[in-house]
Rosetta silent file (secondary structure, phi, psi, omega in degrees, C-alpha in Angstrom):
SEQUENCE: XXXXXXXXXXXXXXXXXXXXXXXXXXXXXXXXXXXXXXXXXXXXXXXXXXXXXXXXXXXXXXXXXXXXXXXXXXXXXXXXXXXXXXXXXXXXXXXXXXXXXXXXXXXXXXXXXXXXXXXXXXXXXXXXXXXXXXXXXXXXXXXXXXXXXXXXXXXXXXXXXXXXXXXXXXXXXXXXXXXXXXXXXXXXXXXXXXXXXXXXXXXXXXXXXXXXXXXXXXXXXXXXXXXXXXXXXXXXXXXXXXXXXXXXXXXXXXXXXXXXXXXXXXXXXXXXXXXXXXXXXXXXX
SCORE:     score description
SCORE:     0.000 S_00000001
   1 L     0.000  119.413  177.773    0.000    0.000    0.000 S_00000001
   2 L   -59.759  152.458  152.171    1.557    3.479   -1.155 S_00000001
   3 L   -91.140  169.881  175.593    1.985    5.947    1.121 S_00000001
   4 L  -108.179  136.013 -161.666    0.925    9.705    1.055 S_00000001
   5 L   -73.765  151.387  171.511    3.228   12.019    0.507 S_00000001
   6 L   -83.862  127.153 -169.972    3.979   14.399    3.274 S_00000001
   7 L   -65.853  131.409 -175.757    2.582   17.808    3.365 S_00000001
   8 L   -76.814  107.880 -158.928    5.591   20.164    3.346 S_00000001
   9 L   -74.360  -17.941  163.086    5.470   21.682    6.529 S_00000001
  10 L  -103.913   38.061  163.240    7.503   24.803    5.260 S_00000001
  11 L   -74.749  135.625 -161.219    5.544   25.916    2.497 S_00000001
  12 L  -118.252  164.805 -174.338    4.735   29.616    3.172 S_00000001
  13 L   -79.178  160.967  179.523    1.336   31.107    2.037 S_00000001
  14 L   -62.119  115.781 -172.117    1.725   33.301   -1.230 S_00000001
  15 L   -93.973  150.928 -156.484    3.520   36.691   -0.416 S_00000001
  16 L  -122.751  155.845  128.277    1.830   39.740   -2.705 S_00000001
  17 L    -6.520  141.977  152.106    3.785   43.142   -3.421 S_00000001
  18 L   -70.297  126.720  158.563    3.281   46.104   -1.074 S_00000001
  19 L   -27.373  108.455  174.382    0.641   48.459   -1.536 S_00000001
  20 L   -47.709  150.585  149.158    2.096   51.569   -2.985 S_00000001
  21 L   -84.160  137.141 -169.718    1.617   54.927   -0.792 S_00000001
  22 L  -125.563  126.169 -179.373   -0.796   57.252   -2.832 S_00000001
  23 L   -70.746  154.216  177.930   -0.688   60.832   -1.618 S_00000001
  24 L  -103.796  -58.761 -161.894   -4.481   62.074   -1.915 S_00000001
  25 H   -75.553    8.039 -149.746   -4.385   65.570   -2.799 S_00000001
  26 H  -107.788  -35.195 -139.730   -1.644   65.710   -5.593 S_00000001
  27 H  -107.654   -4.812  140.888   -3.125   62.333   -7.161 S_00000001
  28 H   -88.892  -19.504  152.932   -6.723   64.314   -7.258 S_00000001
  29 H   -42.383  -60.055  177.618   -5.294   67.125   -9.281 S_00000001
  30 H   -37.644  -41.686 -141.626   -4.312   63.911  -11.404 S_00000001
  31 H   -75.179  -73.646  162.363   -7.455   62.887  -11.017 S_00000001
  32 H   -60.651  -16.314  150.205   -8.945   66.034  -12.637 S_00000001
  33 H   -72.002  -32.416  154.686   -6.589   66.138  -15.547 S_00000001
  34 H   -40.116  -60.680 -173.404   -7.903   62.430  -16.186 S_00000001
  35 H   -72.880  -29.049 -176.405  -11.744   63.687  -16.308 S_00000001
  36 H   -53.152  -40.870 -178.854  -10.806   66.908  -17.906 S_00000001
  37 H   -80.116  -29.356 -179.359   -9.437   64.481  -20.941 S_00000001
  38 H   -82.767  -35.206 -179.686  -12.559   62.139  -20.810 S_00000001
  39 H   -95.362   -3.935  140.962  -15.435   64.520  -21.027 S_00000001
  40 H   -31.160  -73.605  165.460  -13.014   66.345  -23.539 S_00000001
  41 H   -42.243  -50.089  177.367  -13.395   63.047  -25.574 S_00000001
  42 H   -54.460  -57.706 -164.124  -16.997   63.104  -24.690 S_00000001
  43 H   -69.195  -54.231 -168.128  -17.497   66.690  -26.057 S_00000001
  44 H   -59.161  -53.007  158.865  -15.320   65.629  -29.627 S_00000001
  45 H    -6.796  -78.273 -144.326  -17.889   62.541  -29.729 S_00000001
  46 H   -71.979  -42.275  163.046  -21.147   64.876  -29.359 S_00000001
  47 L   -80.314    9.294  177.446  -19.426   67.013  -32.390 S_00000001
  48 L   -83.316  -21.932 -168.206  -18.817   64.805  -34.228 S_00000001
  49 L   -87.091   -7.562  174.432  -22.506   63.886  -34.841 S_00000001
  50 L  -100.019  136.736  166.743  -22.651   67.219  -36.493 S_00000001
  51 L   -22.451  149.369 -155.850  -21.467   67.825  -40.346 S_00000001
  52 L   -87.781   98.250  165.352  -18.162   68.465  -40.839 S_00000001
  53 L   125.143  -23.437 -149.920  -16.916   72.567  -40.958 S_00000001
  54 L   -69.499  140.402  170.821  -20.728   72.959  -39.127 S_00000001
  55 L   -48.421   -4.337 -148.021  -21.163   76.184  -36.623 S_00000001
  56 L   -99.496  -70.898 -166.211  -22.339   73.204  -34.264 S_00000001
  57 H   -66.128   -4.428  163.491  -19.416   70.915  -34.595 S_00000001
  58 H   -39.383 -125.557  174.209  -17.315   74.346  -33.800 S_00000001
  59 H    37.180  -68.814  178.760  -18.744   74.692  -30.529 S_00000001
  60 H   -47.867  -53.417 -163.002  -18.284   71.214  -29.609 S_00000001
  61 H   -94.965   -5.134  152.705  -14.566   71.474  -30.090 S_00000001
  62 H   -48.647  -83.036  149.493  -14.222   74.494  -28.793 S_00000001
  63 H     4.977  -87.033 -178.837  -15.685   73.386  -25.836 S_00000001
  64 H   -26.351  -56.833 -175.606  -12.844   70.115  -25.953 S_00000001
  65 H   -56.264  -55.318  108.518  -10.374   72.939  -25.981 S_00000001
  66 H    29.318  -44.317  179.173  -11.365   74.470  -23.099 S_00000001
  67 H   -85.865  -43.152 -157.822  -11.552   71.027  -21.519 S_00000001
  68 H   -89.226  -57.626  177.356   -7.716   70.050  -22.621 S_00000001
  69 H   -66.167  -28.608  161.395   -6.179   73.872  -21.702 S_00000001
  70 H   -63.561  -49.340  160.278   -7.941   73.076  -18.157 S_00000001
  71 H   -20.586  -43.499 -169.845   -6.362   69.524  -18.237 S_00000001
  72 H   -84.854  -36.066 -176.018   -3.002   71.076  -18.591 S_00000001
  73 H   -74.680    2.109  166.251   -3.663   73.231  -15.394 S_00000001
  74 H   -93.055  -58.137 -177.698   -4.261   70.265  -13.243 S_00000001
  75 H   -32.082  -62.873 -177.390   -1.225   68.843  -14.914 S_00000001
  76 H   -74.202   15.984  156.586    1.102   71.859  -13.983 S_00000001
  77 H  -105.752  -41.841 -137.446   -0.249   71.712  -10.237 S_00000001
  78 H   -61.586  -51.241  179.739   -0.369   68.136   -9.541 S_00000001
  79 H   -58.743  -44.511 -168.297    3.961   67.881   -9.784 S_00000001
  80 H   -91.950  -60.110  172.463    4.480   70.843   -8.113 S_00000001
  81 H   -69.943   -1.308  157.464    2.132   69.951   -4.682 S_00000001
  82 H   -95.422    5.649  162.017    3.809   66.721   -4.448 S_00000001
  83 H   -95.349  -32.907  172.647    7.032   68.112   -4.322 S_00000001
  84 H   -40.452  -64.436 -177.822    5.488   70.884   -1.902 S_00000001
  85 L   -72.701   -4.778  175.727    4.279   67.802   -0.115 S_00000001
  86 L    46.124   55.104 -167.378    6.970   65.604   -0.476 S_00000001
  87 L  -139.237   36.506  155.817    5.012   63.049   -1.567 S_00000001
  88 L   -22.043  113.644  136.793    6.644   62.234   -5.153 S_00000001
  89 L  -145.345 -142.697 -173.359    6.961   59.007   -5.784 S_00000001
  90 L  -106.884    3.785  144.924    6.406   56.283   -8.511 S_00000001
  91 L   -72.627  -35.886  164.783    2.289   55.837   -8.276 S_00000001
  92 H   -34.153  -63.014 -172.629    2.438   59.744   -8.858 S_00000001
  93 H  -108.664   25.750  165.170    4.017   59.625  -12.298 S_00000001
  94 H   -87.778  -31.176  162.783    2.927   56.268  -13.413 S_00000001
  95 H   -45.046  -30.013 -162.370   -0.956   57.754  -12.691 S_00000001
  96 H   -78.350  -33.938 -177.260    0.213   61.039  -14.278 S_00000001
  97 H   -97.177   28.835 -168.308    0.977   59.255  -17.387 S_00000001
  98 H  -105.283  -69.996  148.732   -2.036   57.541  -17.518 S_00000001
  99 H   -27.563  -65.628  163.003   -3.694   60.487  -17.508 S_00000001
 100 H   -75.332  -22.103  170.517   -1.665   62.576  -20.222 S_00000001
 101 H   -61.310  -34.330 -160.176   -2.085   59.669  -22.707 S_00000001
 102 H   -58.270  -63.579  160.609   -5.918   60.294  -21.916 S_00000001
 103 H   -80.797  -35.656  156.090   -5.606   64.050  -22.111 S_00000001
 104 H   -88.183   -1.070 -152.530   -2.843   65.019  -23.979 S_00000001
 105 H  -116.402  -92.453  175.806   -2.167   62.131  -26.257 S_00000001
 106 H   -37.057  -78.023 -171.996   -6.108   60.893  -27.553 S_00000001
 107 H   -58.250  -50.593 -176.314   -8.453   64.148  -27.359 S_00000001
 108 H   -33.619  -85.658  172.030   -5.943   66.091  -29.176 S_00000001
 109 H   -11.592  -67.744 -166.781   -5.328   63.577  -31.566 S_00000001
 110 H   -70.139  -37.606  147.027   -9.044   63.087  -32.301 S_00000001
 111 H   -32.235  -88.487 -169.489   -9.036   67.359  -32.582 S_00000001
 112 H  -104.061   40.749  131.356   -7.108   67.406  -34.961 S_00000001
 113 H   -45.966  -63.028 -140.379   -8.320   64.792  -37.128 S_00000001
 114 H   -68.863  -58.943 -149.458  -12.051   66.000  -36.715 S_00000001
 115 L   -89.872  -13.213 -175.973  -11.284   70.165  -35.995 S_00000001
 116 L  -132.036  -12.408 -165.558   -8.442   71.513  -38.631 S_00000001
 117 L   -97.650   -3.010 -149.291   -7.792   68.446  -40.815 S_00000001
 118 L   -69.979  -35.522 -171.531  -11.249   67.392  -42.055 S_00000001
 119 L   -51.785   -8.804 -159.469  -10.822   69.018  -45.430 S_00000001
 120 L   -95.168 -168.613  173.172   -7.771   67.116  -46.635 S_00000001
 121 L   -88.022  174.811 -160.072   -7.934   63.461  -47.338 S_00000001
 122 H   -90.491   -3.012  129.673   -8.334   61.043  -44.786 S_00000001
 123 H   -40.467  -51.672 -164.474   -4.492   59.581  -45.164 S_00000001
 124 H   -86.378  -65.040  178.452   -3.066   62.480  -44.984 S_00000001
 125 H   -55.461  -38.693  163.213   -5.361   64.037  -41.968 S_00000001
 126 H   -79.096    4.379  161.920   -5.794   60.797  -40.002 S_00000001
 127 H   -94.377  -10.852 -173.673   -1.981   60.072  -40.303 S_00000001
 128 H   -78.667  -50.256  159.547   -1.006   63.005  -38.787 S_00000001
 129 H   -33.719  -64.187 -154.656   -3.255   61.917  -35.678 S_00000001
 130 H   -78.331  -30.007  168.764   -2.184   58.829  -35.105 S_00000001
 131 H   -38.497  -57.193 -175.386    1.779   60.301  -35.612 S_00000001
 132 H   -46.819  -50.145  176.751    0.714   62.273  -32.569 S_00000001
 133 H   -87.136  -16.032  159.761   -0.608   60.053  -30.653 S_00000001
 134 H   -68.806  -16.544 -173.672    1.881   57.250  -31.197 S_00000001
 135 H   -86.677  -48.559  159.665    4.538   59.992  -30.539 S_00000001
 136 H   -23.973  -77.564 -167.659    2.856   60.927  -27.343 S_00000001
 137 H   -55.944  -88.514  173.624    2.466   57.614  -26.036 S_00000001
 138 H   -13.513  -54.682  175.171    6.134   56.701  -26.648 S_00000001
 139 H   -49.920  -32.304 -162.851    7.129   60.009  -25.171 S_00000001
 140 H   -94.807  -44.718  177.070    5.488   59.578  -21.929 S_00000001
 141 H   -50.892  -53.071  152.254    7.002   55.855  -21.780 S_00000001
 142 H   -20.322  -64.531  172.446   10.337   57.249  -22.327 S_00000001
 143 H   -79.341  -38.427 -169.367   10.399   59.893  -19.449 S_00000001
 144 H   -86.184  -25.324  164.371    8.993   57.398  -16.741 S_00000001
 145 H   -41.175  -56.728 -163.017   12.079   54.807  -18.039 S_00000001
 146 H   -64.281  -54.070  153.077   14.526   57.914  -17.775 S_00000001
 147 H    -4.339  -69.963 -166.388   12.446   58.939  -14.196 S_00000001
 148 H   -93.942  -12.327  174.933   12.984   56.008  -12.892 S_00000001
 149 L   -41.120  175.776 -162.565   16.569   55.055  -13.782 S_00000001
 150 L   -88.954  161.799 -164.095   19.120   55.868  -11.253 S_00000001
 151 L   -88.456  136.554  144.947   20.271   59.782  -10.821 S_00000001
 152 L   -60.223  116.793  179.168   23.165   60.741  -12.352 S_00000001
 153 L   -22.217  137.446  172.985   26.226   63.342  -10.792 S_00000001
 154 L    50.553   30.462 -170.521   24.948   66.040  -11.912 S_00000001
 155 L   -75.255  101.232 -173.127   21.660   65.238  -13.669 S_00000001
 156 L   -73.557  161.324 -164.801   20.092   67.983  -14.934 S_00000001
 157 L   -86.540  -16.511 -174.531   15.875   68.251  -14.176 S_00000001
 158 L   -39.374  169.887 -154.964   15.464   69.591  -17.888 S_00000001
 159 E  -108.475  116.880 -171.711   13.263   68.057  -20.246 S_00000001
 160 E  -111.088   84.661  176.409   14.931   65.746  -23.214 S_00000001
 161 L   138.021  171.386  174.897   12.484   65.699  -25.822 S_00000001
 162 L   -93.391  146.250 -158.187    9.448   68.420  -26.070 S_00000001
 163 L   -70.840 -174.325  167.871    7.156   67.684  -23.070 S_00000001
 164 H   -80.037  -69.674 -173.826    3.581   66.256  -23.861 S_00000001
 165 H   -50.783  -38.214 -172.519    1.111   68.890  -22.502 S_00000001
 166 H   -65.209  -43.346  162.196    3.160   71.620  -24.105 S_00000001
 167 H   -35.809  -51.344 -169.102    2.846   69.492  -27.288 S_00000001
 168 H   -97.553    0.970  164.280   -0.895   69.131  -27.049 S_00000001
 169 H   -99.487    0.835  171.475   -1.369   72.754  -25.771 S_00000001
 170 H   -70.229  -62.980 -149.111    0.718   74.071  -29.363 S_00000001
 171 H   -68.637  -66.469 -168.019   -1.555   71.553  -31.124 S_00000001
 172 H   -46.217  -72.537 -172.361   -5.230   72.512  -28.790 S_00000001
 173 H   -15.967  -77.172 -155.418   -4.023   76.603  -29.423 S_00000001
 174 H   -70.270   -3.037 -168.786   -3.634   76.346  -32.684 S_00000001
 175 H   -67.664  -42.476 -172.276   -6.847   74.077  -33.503 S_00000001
 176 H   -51.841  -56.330  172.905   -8.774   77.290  -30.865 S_00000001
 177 H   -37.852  -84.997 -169.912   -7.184   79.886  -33.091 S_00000001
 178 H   -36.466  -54.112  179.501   -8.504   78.143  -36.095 S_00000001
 179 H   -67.426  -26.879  143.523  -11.822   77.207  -35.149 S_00000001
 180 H   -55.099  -37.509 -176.686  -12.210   81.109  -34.032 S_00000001
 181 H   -86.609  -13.494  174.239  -11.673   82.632  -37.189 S_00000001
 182 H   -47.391  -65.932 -176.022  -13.569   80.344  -38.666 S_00000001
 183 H   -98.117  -49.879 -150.149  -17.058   80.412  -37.011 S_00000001
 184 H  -103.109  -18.928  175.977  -16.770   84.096  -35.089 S_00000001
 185 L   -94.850  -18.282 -178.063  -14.196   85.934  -37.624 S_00000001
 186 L    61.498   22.322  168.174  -16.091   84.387  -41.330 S_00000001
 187 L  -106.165  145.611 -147.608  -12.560   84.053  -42.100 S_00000001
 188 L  -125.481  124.853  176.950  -11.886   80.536  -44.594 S_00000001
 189 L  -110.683  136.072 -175.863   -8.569   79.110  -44.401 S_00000001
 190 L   -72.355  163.768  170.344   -7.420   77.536  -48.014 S_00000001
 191 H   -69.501  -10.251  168.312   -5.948   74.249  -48.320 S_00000001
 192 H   -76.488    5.931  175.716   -2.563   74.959  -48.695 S_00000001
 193 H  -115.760  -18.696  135.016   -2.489   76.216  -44.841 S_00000001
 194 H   -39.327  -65.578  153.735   -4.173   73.284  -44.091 S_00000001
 195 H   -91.034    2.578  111.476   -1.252   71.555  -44.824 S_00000001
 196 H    -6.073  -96.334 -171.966    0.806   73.955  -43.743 S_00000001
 197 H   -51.255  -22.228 -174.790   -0.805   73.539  -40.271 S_00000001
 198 H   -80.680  -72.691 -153.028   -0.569   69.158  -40.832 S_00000001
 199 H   -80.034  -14.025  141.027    2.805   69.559  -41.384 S_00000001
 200 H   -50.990  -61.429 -178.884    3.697   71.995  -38.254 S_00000001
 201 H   -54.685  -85.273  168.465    1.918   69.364  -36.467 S_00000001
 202 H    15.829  -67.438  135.346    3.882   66.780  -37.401 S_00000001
 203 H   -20.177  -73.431  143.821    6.593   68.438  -36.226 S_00000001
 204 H   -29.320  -61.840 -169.982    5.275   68.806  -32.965 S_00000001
 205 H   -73.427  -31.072  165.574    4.798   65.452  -32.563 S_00000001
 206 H   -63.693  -33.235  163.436    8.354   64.401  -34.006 S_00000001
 207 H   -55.690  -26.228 -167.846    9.643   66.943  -31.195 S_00000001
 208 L   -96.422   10.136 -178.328    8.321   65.064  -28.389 S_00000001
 209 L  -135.055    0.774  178.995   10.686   62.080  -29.470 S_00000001
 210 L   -61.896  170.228  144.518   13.697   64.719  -30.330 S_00000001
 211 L  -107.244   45.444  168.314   16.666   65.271  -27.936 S_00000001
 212 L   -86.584  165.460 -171.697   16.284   68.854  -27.874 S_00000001
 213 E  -119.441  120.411  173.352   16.239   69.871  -24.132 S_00000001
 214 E  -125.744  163.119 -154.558   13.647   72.260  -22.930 S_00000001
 215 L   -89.216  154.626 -162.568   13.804   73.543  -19.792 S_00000001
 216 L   -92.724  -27.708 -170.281   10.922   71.704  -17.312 S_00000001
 217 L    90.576  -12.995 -153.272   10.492   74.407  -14.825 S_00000001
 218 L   -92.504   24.167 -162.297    9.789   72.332  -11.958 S_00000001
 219 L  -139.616    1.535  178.361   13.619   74.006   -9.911 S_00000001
 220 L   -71.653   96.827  172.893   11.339   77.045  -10.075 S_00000001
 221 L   -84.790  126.632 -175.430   11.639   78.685   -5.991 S_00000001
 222 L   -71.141    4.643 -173.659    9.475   81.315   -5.165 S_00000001
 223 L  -104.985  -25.781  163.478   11.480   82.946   -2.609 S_00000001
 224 L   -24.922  125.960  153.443   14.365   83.901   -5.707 S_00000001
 225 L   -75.256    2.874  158.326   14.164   86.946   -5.985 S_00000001
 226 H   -86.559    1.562  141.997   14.967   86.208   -9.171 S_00000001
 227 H   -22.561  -43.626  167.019   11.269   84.567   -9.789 S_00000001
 228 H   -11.971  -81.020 -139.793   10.580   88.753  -10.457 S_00000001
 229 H   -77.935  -24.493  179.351   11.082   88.080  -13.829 S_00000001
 230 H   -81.424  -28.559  162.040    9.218   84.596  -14.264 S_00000001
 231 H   -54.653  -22.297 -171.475    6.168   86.814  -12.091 S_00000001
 232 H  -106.643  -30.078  162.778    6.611   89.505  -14.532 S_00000001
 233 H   -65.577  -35.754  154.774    6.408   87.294  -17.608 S_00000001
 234 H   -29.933  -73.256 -154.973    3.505   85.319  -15.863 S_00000001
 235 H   -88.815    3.105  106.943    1.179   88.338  -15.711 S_00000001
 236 H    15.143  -97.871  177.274    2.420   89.240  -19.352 S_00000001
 237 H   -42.610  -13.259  168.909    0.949   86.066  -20.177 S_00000001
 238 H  -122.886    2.095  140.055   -2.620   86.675  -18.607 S_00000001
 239 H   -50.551  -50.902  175.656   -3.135   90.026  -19.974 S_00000001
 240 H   -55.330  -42.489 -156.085   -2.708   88.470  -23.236 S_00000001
 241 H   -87.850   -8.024  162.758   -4.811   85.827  -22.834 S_00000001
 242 H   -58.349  -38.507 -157.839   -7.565   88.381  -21.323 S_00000001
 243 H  -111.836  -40.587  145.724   -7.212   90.916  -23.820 S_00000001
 244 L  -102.112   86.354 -179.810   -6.668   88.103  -27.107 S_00000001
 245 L   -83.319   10.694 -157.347   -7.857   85.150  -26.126 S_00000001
 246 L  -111.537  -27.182 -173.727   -8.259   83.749  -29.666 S_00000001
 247 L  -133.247   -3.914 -163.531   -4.512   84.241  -30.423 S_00000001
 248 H   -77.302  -70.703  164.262   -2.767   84.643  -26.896 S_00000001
 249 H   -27.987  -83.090 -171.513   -2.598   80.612  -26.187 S_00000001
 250 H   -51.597  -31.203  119.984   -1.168   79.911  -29.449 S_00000001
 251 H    27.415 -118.547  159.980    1.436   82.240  -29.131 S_00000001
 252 H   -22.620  -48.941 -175.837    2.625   81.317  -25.766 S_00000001
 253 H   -68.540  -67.338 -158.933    2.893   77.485  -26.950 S_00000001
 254 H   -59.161  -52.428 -170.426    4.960   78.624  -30.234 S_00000001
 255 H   -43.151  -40.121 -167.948    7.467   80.849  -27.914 S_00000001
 256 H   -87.741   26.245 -162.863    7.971   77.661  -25.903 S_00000001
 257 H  -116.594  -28.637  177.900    8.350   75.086  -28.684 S_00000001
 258 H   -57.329  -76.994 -157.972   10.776   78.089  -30.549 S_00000001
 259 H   -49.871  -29.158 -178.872   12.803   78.389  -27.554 S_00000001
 260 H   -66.313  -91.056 -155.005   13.880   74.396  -26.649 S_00000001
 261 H   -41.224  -54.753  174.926   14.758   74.488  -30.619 S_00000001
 262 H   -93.169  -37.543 -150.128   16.158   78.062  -31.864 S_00000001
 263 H   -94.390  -71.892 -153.743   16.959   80.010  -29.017 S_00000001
 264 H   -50.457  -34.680 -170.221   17.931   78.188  -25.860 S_00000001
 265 H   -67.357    3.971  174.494   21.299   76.349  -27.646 S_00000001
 266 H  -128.386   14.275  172.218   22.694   79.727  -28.319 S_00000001
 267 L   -87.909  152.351  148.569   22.030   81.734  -24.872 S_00000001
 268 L   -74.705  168.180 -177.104   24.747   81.314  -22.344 S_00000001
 269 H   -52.762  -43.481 -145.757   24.131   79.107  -18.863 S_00000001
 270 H   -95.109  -29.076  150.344   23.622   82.621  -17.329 S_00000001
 271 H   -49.951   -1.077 -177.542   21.335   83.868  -19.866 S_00000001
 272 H  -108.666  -31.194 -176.515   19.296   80.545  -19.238 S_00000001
 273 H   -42.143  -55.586  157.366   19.562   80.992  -15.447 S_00000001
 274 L   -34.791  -57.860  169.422   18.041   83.800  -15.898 S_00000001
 275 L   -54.411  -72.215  169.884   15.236   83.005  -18.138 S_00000001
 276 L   -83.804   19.967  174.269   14.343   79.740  -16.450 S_00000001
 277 L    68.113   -4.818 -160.723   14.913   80.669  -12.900 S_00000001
 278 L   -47.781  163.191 -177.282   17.329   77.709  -12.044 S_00000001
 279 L   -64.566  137.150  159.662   18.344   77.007   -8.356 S_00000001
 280 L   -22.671  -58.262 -163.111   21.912   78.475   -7.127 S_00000001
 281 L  -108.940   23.993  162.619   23.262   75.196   -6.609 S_00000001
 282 L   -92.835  151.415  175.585   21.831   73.396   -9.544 S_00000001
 283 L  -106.447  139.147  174.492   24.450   72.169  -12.536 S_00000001
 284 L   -76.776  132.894  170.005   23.195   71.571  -16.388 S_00000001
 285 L  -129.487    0.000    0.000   24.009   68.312  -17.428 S_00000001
């Protein structure tokens, strides 16, 4: 008669991962750059149902924009109160980039298929999309690799590649611009500035996989005094968009996608020090 094997008395129950810690208020700013992208989507949907060029489907994507330029202002808080809060860590920017595919990467995309491209054909306008959003995606994968890798002597916080929201707030501007002059100006843009405008995006999106280095911002201390000048450039920036809001946004976007490209590689460090506020005792790397 066999015997039965003996139960192995040092067999341990299955051990699981820890629970990450998730900070609450930094990862609801996230939260609202998430919804901000989905009823974005939601809005592109609802205009979508109208003819193509229509005063209607305007509206709608107006509307998105509106939804996407809020998006980014969740974005640009979330990072900055979890370093306030010192509560950084890696559920923060794997959530964050969760998010910016949502909002920065997809409604955009589907913008400007739907809001600047519909006239061309639908090769040319829907390739331009999906460049974007595959460019996006990729982008955001990229920076949480680089993120999490180990710091380097001297590792500068700068940006290697053009960031994503700045991408999709060039691309949301200019779609806002357009879709203003359109329905509230009666002004008709021909097709060769149609592709014109495909092929700046394109660009854009081929930027966000570049190694040009733009500066991130995030070394900005408010106690500098030399912050003055980022305070005085600030409220610049909301007069314009107060007094042109139709053309102020777009703008804004091209100076920063200009500067990472033309300008910053031919200022000196202390002309960028300047410009971008860095910390006393940070090094460029």
């Amino acid at each position: 008669m066999s015997e039965k094997p003996e139960k192995n008395s040092n067999q341990h129950p299955p051990v699981y991962p820890d629970e990450p810690r998730i900070p609450i208020l930094p990862n609801m700013l996230t939260a609202g750059n998430l919804l901000c992208g989905f009823f974005a989507i939601l809005t592109i949907f609802k205009g979508m149902a109208f003819p193509d060029g229509s005063v209607e489907a305007f509206d709608c994507y107006q509307q998105a924009t509106y939804l996407i330029f809020a998006a980014c202002v969740f974005d640009l808080l979330d990072g900055r109160v979890a370093r306030m809060c010192k509560a950084d860590g890696p559920f923060g920017r794997e959530f964050d980039s969760i998010a910016d595919v949502v909002s920065f990467g997809i409604a955009p995309a589907m913008l400007l298929a739907r809001a600047v491209l519909f006239d061309l054909p639908d090769a040319f306008g829907m390739g331009i999309a999906v460049l974007y959003l595959l460019c996006a995606s990729l982008r955001l994968a990229r920076f949480n690799c680089m993120a999490a890798a180990p710091k380097k002597p001297n590792q500068s916080m700068d940006f290697v590649g053009l960031p994503v929201p700045m991408a999709a707030g060039a691309v949301v501007s200019t779609m806002y611009l357009v879709i203003d002059v359109t329905t509230h100006h009666n002004l008709e843009i021909a097709e060769p500035w149609q592709y014109v405008m495909g092929g700046t995006m394109a660009v854009v999106s081929l930027l966000m996989m570049s190694r040009v280095i733009y500066p991130s911002f995030k070394h900005v201390n408010f106690e500098k005094r030399g912050t003055v000048t980022a305070i005085l450039l600030v409220a610049a920036a909301v007069c314009a968009f107060v007094c042109l809001p139709w053309i102020a946004p777009a703008i804004i976007f091209l100076c920063y996608l200009l500067y990472g490209l033309i300008i910053r590689p031919f200022l000196t460090r202390r002309m960028r020090r300047i410009i971008e506020v860095k910390d006393e005792d940070e090094t460029e790397g």
